[in-house]
OpenMM code with the backbone's topology and positions (N, CA, C; nanometers):
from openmm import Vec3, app, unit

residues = "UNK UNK UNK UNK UNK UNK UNK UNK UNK UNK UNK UNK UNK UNK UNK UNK UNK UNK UNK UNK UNK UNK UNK UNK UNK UNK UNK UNK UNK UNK UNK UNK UNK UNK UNK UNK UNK UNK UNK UNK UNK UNK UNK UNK UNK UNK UNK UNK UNK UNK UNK UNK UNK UNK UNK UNK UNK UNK UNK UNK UNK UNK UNK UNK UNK UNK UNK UNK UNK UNK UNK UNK UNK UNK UNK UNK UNK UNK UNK UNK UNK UNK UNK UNK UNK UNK UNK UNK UNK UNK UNK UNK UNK UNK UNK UNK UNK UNK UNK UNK UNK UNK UNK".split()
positions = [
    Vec3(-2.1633, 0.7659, 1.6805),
    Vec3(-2.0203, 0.7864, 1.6909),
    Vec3(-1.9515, 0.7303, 1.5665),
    Vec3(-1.8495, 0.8122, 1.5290),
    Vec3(-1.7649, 0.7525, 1.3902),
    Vec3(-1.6880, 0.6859, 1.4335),
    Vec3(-1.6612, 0.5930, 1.3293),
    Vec3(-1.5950, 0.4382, 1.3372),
    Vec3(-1.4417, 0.5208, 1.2700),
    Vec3(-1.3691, 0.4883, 1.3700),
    Vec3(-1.2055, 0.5289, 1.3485),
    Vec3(-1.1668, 0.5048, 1.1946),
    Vec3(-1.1105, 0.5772, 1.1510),
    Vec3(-1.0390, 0.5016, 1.0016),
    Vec3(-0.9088, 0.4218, 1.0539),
    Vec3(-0.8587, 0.3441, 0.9715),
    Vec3(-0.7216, 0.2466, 1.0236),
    Vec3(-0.6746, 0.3144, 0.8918),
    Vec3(-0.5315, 0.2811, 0.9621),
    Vec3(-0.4478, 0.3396, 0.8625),
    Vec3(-0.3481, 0.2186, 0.8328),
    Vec3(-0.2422, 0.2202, 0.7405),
    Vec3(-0.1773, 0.0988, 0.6953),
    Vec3(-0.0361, 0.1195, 0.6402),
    Vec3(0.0833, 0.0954, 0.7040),
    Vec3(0.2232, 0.1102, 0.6214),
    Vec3(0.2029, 0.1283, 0.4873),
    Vec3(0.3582, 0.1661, 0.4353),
    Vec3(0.3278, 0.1842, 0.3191),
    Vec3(0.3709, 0.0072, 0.2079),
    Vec3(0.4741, -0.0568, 0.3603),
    Vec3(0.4957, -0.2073, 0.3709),
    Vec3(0.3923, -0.2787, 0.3062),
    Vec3(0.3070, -0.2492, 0.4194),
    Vec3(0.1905, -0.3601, 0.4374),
    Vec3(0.1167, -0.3332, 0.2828),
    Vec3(0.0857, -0.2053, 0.2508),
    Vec3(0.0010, -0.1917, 0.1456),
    Vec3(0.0963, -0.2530, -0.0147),
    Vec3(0.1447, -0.2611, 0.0345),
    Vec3(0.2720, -0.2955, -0.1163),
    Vec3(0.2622, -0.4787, -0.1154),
    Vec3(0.2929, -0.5270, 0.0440),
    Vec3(0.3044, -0.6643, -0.0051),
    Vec3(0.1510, -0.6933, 0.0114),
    Vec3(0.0790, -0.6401, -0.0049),
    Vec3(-0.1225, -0.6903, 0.0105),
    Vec3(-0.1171, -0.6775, -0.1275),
    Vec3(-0.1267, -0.5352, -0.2289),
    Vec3(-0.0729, -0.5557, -0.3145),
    Vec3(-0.0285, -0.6461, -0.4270),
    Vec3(0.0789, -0.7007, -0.3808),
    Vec3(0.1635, -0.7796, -0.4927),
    Vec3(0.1022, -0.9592, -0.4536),
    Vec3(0.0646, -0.9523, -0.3092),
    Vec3(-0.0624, -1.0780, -0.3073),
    Vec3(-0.1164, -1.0843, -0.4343),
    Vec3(-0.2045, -0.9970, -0.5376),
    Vec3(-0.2774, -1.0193, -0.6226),
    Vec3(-0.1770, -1.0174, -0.7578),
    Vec3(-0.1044, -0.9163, -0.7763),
    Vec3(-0.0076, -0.8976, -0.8721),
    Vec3(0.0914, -0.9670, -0.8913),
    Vec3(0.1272, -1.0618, -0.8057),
    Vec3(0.2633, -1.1527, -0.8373),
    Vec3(0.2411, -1.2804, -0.7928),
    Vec3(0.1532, -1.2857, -0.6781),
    Vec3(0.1139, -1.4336, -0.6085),
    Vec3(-0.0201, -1.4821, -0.6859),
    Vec3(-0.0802, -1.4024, -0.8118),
    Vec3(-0.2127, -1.4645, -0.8453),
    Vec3(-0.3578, -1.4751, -0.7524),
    Vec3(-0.2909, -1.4011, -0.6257),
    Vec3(-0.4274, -1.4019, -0.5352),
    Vec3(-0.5563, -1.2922, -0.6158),
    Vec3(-0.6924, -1.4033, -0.5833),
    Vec3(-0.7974, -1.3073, -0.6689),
    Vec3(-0.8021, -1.1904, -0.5508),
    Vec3(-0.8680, -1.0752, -0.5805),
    Vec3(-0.9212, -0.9507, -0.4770),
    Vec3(-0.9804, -0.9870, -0.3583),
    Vec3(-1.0623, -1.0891, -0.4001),
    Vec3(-1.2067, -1.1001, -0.2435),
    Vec3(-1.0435, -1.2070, -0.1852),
    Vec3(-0.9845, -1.3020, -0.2172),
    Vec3(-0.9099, -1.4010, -0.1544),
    Vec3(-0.8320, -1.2730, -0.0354),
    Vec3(-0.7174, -1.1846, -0.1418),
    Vec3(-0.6102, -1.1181, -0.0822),
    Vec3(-0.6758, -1.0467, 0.0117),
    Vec3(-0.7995, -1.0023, 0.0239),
    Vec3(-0.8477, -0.8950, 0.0774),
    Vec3(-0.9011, -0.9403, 0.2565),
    Vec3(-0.9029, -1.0783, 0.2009),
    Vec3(-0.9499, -1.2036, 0.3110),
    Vec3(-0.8243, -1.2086, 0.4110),
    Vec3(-0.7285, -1.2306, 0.3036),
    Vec3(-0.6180, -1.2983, 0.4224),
    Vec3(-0.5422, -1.2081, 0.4748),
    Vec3(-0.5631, -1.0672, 0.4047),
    Vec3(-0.5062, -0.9358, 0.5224),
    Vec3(-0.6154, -0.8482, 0.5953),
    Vec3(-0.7601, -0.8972, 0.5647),
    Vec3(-0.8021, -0.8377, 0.6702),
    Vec3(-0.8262, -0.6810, 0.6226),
    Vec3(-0.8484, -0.6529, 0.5277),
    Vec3(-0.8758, -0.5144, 0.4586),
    Vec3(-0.9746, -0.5398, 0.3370),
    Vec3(-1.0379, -0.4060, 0.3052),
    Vec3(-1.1638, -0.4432, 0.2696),
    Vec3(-1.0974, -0.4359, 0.0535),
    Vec3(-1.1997, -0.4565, -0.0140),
    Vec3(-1.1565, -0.5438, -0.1621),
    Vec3(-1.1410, -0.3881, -0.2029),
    Vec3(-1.2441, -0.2831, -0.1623),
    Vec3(-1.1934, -0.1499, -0.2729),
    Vec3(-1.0899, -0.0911, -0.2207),
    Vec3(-1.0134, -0.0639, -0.1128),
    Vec3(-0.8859, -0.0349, -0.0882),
    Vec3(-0.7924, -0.1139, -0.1337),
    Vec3(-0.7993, -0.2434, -0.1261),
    Vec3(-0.6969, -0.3537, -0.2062),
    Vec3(-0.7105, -0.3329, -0.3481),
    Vec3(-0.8251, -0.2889, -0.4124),
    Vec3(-0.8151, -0.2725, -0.5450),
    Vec3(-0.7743, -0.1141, -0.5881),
    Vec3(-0.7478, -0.0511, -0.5287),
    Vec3(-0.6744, 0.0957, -0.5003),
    Vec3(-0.5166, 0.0864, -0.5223),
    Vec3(-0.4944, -0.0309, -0.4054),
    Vec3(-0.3497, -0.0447, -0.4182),
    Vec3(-0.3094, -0.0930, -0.5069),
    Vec3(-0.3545, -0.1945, -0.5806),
    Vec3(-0.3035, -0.2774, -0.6635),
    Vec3(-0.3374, -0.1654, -0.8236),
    Vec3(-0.3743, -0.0946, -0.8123),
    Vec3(-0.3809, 0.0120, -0.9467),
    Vec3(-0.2547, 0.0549, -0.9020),
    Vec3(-0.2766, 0.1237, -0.7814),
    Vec3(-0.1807, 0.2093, -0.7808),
    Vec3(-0.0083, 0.1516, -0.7833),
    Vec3(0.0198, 0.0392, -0.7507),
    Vec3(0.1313, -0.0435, -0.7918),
    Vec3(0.1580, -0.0579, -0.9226),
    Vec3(0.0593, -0.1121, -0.9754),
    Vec3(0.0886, -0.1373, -1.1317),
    Vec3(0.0946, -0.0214, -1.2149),
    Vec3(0.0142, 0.1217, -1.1505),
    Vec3(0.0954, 0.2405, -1.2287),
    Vec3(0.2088, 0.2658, -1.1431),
    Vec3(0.2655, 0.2239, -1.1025),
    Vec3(0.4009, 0.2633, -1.0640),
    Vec3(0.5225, 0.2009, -1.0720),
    Vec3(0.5059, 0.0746, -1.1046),
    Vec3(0.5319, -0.0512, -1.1920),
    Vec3(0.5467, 0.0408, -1.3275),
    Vec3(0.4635, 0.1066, -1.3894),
    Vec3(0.5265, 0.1354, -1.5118),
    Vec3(0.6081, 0.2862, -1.5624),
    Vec3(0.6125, 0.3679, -1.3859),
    Vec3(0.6810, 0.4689, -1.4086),
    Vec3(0.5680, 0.5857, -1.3803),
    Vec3(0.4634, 0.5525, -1.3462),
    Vec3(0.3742, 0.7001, -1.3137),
    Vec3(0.3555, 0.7313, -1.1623),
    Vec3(0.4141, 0.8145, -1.1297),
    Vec3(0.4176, 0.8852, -0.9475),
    Vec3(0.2650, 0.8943, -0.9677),
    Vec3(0.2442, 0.8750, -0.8418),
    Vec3(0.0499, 0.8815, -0.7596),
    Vec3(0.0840, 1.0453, -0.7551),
    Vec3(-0.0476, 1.0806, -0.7662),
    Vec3(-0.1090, 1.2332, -0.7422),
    Vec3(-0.1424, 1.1980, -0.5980),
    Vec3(-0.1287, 1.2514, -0.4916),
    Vec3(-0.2086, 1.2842, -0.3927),
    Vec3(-0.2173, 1.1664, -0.2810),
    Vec3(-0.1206, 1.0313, -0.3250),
    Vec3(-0.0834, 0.9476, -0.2193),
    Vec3(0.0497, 0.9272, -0.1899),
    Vec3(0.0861, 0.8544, -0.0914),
    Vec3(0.2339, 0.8183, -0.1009),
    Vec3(0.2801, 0.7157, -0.1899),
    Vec3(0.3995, 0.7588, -0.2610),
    Vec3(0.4437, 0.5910, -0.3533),
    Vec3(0.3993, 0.4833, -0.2668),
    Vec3(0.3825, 0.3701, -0.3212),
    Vec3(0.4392, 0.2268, -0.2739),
    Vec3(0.5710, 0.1756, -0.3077),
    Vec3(0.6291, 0.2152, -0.4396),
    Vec3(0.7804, 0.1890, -0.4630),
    Vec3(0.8767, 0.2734, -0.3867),
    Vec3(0.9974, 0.2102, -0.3725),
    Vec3(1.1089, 0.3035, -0.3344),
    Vec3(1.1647, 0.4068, -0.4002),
    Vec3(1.1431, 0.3715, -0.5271),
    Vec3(1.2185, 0.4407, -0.6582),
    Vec3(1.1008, 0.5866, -0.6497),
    Vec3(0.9441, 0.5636, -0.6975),
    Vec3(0.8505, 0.6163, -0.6628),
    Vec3(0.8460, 0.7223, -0.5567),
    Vec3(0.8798, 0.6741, -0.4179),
    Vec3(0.8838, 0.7454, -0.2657),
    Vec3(1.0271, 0.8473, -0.3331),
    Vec3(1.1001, 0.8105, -0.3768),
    Vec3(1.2633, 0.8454, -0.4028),
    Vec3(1.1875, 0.9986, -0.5315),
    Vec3(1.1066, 0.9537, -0.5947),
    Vec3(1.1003, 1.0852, -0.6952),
    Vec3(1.0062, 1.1671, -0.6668),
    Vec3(0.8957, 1.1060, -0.5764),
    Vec3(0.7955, 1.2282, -0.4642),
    Vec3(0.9112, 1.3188, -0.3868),
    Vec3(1.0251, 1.2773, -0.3216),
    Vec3(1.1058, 1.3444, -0.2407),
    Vec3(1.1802, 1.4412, -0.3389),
    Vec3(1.2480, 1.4343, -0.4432),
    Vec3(1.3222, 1.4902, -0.4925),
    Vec3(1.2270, 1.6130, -0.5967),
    Vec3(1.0994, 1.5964, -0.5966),
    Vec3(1.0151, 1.6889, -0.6500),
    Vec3(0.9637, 1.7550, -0.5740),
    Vec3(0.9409, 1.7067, -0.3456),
    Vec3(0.9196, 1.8099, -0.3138),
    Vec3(1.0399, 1.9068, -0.2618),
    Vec3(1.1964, 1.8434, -0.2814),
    Vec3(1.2433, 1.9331, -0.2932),
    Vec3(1.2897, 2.0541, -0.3841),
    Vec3(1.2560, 2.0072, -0.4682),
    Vec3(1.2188, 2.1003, -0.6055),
    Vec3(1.1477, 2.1879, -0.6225),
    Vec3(1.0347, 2.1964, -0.5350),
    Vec3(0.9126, 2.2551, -0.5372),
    Vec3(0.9978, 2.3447, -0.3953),
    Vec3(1.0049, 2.3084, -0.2740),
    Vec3(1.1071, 2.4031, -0.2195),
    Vec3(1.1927, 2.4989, -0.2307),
    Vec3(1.2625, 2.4444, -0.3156),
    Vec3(1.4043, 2.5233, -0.3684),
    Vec3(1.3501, 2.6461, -0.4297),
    Vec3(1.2399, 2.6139, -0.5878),
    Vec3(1.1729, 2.7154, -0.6748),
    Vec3(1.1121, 2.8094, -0.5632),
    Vec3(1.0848, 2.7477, -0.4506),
    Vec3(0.9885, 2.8128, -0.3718),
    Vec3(1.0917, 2.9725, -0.3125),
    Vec3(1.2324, 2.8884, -0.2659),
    Vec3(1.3338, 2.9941, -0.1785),
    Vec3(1.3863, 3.0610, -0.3017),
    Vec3(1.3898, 3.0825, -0.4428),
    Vec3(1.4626, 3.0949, -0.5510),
    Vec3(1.3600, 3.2428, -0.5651),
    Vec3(1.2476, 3.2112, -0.5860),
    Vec3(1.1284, 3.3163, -0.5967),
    Vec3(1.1692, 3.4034, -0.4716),
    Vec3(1.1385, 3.3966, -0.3781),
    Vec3(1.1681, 3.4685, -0.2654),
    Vec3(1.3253, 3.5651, -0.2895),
    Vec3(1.4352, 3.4662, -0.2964),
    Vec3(1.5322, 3.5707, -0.3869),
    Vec3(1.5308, 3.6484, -0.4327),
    Vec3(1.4267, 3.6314, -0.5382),
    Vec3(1.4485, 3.7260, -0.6980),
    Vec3(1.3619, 3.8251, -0.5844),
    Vec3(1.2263, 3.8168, -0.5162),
    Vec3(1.1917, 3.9174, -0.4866),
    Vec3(1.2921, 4.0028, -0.4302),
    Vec3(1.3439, 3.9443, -0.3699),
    Vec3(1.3936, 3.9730, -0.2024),
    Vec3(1.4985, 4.1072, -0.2639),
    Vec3(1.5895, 4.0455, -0.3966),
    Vec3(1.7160, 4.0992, -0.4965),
    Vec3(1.6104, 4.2317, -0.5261),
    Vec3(1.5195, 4.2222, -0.5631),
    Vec3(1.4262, 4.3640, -0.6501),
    Vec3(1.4264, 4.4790, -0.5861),
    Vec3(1.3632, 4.3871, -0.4216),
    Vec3(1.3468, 4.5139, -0.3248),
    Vec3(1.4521, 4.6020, -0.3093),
    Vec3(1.5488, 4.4935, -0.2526),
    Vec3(1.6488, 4.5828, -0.2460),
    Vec3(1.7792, 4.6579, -0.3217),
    Vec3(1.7500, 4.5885, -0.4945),
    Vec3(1.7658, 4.7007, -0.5531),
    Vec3(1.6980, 4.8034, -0.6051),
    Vec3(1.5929, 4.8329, -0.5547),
    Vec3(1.5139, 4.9434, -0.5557),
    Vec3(1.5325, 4.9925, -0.4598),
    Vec3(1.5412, 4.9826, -0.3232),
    Vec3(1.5948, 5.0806, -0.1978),
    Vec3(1.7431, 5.1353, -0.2368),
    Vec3(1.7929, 5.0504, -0.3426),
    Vec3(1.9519, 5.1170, -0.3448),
    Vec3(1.9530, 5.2162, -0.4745),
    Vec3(1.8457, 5.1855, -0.5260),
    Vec3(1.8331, 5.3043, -0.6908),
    Vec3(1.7769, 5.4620, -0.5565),
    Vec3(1.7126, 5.4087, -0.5192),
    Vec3(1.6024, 5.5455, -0.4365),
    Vec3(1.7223, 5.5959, -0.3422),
    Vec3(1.8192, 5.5596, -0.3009),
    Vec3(1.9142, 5.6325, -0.2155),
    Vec3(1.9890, 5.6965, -0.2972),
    Vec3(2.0543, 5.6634, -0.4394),
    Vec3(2.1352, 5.7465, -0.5116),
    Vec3(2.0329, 5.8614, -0.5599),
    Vec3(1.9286, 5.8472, -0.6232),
    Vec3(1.8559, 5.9584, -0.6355),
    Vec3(1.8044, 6.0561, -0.5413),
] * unit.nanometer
topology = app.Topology()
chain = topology.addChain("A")
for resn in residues:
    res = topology.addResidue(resn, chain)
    for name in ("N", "CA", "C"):
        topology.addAtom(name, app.Element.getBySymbol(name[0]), res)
């Protein structure tokens, strides 16, 4: 039988995190006193410090607010382009049903 995965705020993973990055905690210590294993803690703590310098995660959720704040506003971006395309089709069709009625 498979052993459940646990899952973890995006809270919790930020201040486990900054345990190592701001409090000086080593990996095996921080990893000790929250109870999560050292290569996920060493996951997060990359992934903080690139985001700390301005690079959005591919394929996880921010840990920053600012971060979470520019994942949102890119997937609404990616939305919008999405209903914008659909438009232009949508405009083609039916000025082509309106060229084919005058002719």
């Amino acid at each position: 039988m498979r052993k459940q995965r646990r899952s973890f705020t995006i809270e919790f993973k930020r201040e486990a995190a900054n345990l190592v990055i701001e409090q000086g905690y080593s990996l095996s210590e921080a990893s000790m006193a929250v109870g999560v294993g050292e290569t996920a803690l060493r996951r997060w703590v990359s992934q903080l410090k690139s985001e700390y310098q301005g690079i959005t995660p591919n394929g996880s959720k921010a840990l920053t607010p600012e971060q979470q704040r520019i994942q949102e506003l890119e997937s609404q971006v990616k939305r919008i382009e999405r209903e914008k395309e659909i438009l232009k089709k949508a405009t083609a069709l039916l000025m082509s049903d309106s060229m084919k009625s005058f002719i």
